[in-house]
C-alpha positions in Angstrom: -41.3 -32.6 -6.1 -41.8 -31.0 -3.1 -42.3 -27.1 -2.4 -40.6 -26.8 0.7 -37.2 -26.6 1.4 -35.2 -30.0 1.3 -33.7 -30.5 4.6 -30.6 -31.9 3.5 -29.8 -28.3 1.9 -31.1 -25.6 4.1 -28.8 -27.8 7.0 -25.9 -26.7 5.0 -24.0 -24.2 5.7 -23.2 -21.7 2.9 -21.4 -22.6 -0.5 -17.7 -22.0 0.1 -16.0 -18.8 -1.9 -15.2 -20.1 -5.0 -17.8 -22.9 -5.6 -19.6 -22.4 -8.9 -22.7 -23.9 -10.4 -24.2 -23.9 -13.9 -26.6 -25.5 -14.8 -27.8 -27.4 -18.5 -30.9 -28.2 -20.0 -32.0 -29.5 -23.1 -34.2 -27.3 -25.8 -37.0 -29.1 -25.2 -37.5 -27.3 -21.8 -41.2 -26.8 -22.1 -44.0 -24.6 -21.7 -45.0 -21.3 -23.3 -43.7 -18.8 -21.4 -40.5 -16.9 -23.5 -37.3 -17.8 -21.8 -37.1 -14.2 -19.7 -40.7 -15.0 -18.3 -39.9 -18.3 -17.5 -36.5 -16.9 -15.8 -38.7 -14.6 -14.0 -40.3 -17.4 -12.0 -36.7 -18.9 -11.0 -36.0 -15.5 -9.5 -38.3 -16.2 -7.2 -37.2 -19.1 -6.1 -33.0 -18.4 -6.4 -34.0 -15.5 -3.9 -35.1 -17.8 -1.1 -32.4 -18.3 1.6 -31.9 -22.1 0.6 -29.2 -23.6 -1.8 -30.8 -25.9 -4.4 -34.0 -22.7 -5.7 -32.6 -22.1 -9.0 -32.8 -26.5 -9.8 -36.2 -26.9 -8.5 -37.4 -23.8 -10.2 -36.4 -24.9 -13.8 -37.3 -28.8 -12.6 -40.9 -27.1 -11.5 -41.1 -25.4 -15.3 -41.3 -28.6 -16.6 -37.3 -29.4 -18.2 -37.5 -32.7 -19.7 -34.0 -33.6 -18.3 -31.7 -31.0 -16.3 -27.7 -31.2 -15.9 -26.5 -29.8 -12.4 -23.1 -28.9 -12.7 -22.0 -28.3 -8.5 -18.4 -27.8 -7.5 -19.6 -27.9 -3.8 -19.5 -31.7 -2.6 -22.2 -30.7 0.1 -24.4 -29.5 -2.7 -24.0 -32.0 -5.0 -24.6 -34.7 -2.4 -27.9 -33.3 -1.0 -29.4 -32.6 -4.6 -28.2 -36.3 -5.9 -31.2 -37.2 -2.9 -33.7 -35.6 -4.5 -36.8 -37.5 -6.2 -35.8 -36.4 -9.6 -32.5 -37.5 -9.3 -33.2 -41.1 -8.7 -36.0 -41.0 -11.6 -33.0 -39.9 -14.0 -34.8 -36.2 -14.9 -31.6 -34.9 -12.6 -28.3 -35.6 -13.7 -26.1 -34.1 -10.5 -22.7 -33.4 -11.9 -19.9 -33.0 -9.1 -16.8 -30.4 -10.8 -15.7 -27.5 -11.4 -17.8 -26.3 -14.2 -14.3 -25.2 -15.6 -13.4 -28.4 -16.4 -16.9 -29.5 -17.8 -16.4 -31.4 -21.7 -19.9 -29.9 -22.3 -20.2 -31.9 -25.5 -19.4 -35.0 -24.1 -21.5 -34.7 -20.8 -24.6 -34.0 -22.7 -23.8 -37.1 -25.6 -23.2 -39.3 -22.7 -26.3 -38.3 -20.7 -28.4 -39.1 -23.8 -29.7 -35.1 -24.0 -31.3 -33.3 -26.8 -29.2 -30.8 -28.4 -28.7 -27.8 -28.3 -28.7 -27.2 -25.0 -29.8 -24.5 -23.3 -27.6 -23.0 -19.7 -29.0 -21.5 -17.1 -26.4 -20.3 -14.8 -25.9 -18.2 -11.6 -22.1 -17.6 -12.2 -19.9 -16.2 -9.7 -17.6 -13.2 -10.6 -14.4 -15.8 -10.8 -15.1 -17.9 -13.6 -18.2 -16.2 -15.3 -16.4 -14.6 -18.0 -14.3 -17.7 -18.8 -17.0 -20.1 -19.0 -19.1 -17.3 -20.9 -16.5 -17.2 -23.7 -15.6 -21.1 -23.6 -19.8 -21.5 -24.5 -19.7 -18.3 -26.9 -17.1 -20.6 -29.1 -18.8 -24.0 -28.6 -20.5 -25.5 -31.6 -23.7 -26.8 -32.0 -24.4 -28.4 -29.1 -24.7 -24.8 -27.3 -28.5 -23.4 -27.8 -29.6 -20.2 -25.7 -28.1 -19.1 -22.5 -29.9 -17.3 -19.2 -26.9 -16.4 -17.5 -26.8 -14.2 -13.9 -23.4 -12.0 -13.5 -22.6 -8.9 -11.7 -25.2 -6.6 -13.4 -21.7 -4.9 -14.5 -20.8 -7.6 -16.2 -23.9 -8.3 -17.8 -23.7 -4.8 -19.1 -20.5 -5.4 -20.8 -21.5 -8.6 -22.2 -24.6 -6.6 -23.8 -23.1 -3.0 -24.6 -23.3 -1.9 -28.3 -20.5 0.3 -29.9 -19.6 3.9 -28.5 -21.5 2.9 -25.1 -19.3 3.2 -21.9 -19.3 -0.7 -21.3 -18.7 -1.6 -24.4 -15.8 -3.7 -25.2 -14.5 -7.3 -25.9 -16.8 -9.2 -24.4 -19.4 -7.4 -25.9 -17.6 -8.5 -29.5 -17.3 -11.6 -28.8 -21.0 -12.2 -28.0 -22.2 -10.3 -30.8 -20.8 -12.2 -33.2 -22.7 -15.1 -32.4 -25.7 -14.3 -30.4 -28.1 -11.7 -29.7 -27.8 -11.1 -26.0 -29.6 -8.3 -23.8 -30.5 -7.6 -20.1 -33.4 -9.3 -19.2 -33.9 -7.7 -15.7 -31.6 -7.1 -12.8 -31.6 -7.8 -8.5 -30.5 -6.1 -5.8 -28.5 -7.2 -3.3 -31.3 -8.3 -0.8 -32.6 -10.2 -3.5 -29.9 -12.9 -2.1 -28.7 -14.5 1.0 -26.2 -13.5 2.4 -26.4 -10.5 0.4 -23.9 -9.4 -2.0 -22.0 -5.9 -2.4 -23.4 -5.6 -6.0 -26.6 -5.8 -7.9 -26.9 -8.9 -10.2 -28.2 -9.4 -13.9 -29.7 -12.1 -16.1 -28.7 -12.0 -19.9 -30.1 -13.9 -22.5 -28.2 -14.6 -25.5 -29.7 -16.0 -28.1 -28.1 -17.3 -30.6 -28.0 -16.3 -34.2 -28.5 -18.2 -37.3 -26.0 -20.5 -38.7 -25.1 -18.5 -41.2 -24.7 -15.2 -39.6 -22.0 -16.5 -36.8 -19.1 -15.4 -37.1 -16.7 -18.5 -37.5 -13.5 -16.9 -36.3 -14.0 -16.3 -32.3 -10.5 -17.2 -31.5 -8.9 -14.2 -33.9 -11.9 -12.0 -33.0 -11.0 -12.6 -29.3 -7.4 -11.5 -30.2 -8.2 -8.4 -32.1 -10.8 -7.4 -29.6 -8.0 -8.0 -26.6 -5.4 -5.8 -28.4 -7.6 -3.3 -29.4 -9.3 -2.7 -25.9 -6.0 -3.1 -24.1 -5.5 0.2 -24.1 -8.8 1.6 -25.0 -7.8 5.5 -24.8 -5.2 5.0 -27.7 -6.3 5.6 -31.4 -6.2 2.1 -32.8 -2.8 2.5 -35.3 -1.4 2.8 -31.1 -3.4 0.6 -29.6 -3.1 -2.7 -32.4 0.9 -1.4 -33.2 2.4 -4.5 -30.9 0.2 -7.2 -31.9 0.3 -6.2 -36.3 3.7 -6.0 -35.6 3.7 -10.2 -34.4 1.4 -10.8 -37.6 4.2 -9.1 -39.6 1.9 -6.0 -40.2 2.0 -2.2 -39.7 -0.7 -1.3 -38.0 -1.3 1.8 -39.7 -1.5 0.6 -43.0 -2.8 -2.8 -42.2 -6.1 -0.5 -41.0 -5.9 1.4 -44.4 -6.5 -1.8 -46.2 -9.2 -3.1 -44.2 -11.1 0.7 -44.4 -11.1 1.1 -41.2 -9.8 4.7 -39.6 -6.3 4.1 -38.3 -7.0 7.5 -35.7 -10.2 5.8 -34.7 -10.5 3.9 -31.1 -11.8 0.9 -30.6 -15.1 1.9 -28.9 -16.0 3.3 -31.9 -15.7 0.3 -34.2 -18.8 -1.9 -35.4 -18.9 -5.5 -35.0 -18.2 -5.3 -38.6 -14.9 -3.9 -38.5 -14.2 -6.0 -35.7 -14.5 -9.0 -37.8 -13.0 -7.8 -41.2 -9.5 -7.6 -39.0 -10.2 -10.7 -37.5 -10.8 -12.6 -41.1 -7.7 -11.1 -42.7 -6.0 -12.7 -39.8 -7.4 -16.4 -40.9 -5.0 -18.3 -43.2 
């Protein structure tokens, strides 16, 4: 594969608005360089002004096979041209990421499991796809993911921080994820109005996941709804569809009905989110 920029994508013009990419790789991604070192060398490359850096930087770190997921057909098109795609080591994927059956795609393209993602994931569908992969099973290994660095921030905060929250909850119960570094804006072309941030999540043992995400999601949503109420406020409306009180549904559990939901460990996040489970 070739260092220089592929004609057929520095041509292009830019990726439209909403176009996403993600991309999959199997576990067996080699070499012995940690996963933020070897993220580190794709910066490099997803800061050059051509589309396509962020493929032939994990392709140049030696991936066994790599999965690009484009939703831009211009993209998708130009990278299906490349020397790795006819060999079969690139599998070019053409959709919405949105719409991706993960699982499937990767049993049908004969990949090792788990997978790890590495993903530059716009501001419109980051979050959803995060949490879609935070709840997959066992196909899903560790993820290298770039958002807003704000987001990033809340995916990583830990209890009584200003960004924490529930996305933070939700990826603590099943991963270990933290900031590997951040960009600027100029890092990028065009530029963005933000800076940008890579988190890794890596994912826990078996046995300490939590197995519940969907009820943890709902406590975490109701409880960070309206962060600035005490939690017996905040949780009232959604006990009340679980045919609880709040207050005393709290009381149970040991968990400080005055308390707010910034406050709370991932612990006392998931003992309301397992009395929940039937």
């Amino acid at each position: 594969m070739s260092d220089q920029n592929d004609p057929e994508l520095t041509q292009l013009p830019r990726a439209k608005r909403w176009a996403s990419i993600s991309f999959s790789i199997p576990a067996s991604f080699t070499g012995p360089q940690p996963l933020q070192a070897r993220w580190k060398g794709v910066q490099s490359s997803r800061s050059a002004p051509a589309p396509g850096g962020l493929t032939r930087a994990i392709l140049k770190e030696g991936a066994a096979k790599l999965i690009a997921v484009e939703t831009d057909p211009r993209f998708a098109t130009a990278l299906q041209e490349w020397p790795e795609a006819q060999d079969g080591r690139l599998m070019v994927i053409e959709k919405d990421a949105r719409k991706v059956k993960w699982e499937k795609l990767l049993s049908e393209a004969g990949a090792e499991t788990p997978a790890m993602i590495i993903a530059n994931l716009p501001y419109n569908v980051g979050t959803v796809l995060l949490i879609d992969w935070l709840k997959a099973g066992s196909w899903r290994g560790e993820m290298a993911l770039m958002f807003q660095k704000e987001v990033a921030q809340r995916i990583c905060a830990a209890p009584g921080t200003e960004h924490y929250g529930r996305l933070a909850v939700l990826a603590h119960a099943v991963t270990r994820p933290h900031i590997a570094f951040t960009l600027p804006p100029g890092a990028f072309k065009p530029p963005p109005k933000v800076d940008s941030a890579v988190a890794v999540l890596e994912p826990l043992p078996e046995g300490e996941r939590f197995p519940h995400l969907d009820k943890l999601e709902q406590v975490a949503g109701a409880a960070f709804g309206q962060r600035r109420k005490m939690l017996r406020a905040a949780l009232k409306p959604f006990a009340k569809k679980h045919g609880l009180k709040a207050d005393e549904w709290l009381k149970d559990l040991g968990i400080d009905p005055t308390a707010r939901a910034e406050t709370l460990t991932q612990e006392e996040f998931q003992r309301m989110a397992s009395s929940l489970v039937k």
